[in-house]
C-alpha positions, 0 to 999 in steps of 0.5 A: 536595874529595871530604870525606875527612878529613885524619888531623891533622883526625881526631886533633883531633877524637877528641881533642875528643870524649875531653875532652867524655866527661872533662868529662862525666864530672867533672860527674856526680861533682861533682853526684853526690858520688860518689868516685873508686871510683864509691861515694857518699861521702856515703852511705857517712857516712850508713850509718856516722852515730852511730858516728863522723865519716867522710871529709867528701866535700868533694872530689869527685875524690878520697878523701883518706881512702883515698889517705892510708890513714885510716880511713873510720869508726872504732870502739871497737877504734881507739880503744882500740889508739891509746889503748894503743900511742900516747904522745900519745893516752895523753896526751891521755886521761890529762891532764885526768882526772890532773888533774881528780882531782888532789886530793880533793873536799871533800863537805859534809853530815851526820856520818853521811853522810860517815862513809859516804863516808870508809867508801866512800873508804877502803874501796872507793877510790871516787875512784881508781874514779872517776878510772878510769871518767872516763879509760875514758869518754873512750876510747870513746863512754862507760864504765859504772860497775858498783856490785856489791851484796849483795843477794840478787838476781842482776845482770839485777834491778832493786835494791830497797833494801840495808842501807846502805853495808856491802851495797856489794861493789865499784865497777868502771869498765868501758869501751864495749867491755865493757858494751854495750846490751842492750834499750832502751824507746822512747825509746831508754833502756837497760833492759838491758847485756850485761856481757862483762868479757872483751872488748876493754879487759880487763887479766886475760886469766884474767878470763872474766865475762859478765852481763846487767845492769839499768841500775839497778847501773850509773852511765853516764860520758859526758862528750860526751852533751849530749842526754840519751843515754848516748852522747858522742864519743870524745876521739880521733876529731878527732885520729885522723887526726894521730895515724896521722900520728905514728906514720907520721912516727915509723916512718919516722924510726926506720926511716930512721935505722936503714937509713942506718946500715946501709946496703948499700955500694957495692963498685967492681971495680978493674983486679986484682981478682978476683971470685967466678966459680964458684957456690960462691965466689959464695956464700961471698963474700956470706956473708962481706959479710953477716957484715962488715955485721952485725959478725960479722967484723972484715975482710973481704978486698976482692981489688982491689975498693974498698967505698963507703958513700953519704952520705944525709942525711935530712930532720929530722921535727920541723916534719911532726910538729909539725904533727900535735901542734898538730892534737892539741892543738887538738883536745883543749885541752890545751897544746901543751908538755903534749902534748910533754912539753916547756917551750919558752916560759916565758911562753907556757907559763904562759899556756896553763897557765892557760888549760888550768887555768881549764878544768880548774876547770870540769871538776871543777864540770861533770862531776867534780861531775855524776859524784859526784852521779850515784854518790851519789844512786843509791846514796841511791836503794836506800838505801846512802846517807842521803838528805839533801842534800849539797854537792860543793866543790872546790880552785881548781887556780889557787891559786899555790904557797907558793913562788910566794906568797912570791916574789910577796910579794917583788916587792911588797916590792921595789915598796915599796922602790924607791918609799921610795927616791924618797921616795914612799910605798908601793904595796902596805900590809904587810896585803896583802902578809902576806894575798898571801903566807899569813901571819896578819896582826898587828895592828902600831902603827907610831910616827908617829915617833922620838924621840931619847930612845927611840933613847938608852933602846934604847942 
């Protein structure tokens, strides 16, 4: 009657004002894209761009990367620590070179020239180097292959020309870490690295070298640069995340594990038993239930008191990382069961080990072939090579085993067999089957058919 508020009306309605601030509030950040820190997500991605994916900033009242402890960028070191102390990144790095380079190319040319790559395969293990440099360059965002020559000039020159393939000290793969840009021109093409061999990726912490080194003495891997820069992406930055994933699940497992197996009772006090009052016997109580826990003593007077241990059951890991394996494998296309180290299926596993092996085919055509012809001709350039073309050719990883050849050969026999039974004549004529199984095929006349006589003659 006289306008005052009841305190349930004034309740409400700070209520309704507090809502209105919330809602206000939520509308700034979805519009804003800002995070729940009050930092753009969005310019946080674009201050880091080119180095590697950030948190997407899809929502927009959390930050999943922080809340779950990933990374809000990654660099070389992430990698390489991964790389290192993970069996699945090791993994996934180390399968497709493996079998990239699993046997030798085939180079076809002149006498003379492949009189210097079996010169430069013997004596300076070229393809192993090759295969370090593919694996290096799939942990960073590239690797360099370092060429040392003798000739006469220091590392920061541009090579003239040396005298053929004897001028060729070394090959060494190196990764990001250890051969950074130094200058570019305008383009953004380096003109200069900054050699380190002591930088992260060093294996010889007695190794101390640092250079400055023209772009000429250094072939560039980088498997991901499909525009023309020497930059790609790192072969574990999609699955970065599942991988932190692993070993939390991994740690937690273990550590689970070994705390329910030694894990603190219960001790319960009956009606006579007696307890420790004084300090003194305080302490030398639970020194002696120390020592029983740890095995150090065999038994241990309880005086009335009764010791319980609880029976946990923990959860089983397998479904929680499996499900950060098949983000890995997704992400690297390599099988699931490779990844595992496991066959579940066989079927299955053979078909994905196909497909897995028709990419590998590809590979070694695309980027095995491209890193050999980027070597060869720049050693052709200053002459440590003839310069004369040349043709990279390599094995089809799909070709089946012998053994695989002849049991093949044997189901067609076996097809035939049946068919003669039924009195039907062959699926599978004897030339297909010897040419499927490996065999020289021979040329057989068959009798249209048998004559007593001949049968009687053989007797």
């Amino acid at each position: 009657m006289f306008g005052f508020k009841s305190k349930e009306t004034k309740t409400q309605e700070q209520r309704e004002v507090r809502l209105s601030k919330i809602q206000s509030n939520i509308s700034d950040l979805v519009q804003n894209g800002v995070n729940q820190f009050g930092q753009s997500a969005i310019a946080l991605r674009l201050s880091d761009a080119g180095l590697s994916g950030g948190y997407h900033a899809a929502d927009c009242l959390h930050n999943i990367y922080s809340n779950f402890g990933y990374p809000q960028t990654l660099q070389f070191y992430n990698f390489w620590n991964m790389f290192r102390r993970n069996g699945t990144a090791k993994a996934i790095i180390n399968i497709p070179p493996n079998i990239t380079w699993l046997d030798d190319p085939t180079i076809e040319a002149s006498d003379k020239f492949l009189k210097d790559v079996e010169f430069l395969v013997e004596e300076k293990k070229l393809w192993s180097r090759l295969k370090g440099l593919d694996k290096r360059q799939r942990v960073g965002r590239y690797a360099g292959l370092f060429i040392e020559l003798k000739d006469g000039k220091e590392t920061d020159q541009p090579v003239d020309s040396v005298a053929g393939v004897e001028s060729i000290v070394s090959f060494k793969p190196i990764y990001e870490s250890q051969l950074t840009v130094s200058t570019t021109d305008d383009d953004g093409n380096p003109t200069m690295y900054n050699y380190n061999s002591a930088a992260i990726g060093n294996r010889d912490d007695r190794s101390a070298r640092s250079a400055m080194v023209h772009p000429d003495r250094v072939v560039i891997s980088a498997e991901g640069a499909d525009d023309g820069s020497i930059y790609g992406i790192s072969e574990l930055e999609a699955c970065f995340n599942s991988l932190m994933d692993l070993v939390k699940i991994g740690g937690a497992s273990g550590e689970g594990y070994y705390q329910n197996t030694r894990q603190a009772p219960i001790i319960t006090a009956g009606e006579n038993s007696k307890l420790p009052t004084s300090p003194e016997a305080i302490k030398a109580w639970e020194d002696e239930l120390t020592e029983y826990l740890n095995d150090w003593r065999k038994f241990m007077v309880m005086e009335g008191m009764e010791m319980q241990f609880p029976d946990i059951t923990l959860a089983d890991p397998k479904e929680h990382r499996q499900t950060a394996i098949n983000d890995c494998s997704a992400s690297s296309t390599i099988p699931n069961n490779m990844l595992n180290g496991t066959q579940t299926g066989v079927l299955a596993g053979d078909k994905d080990q196909s497909f897995f092996l028709m990419g590998q085919n590809s590979r070694r055509k695309e980027y095995g072939t491209d890193t050999i012809k980027d070597v060869f001709n720049r050693l052709i350039s200053f002459g440590a090579l003839p310069k004369e073309k040349f043709k990279v050719v390599w094995t089809d990883l799909l070709n089946l085993s012998e053994a695989e050849l002849v049991n093949v050969a044997k189901v067609q026999s076996e097809a035939n067999k049946n068919q003669f039974a039924a009195g039907q004549p062959a699926i599978f004529p004897v030339e297909h089957i010897q040419l499927g199984a490996g065999v020289e095929v021979e040329s057989l006349e068959m009798p249209s058919e048998i004559d007593d006589k001949d049968i009687e003659d053989d007797e």
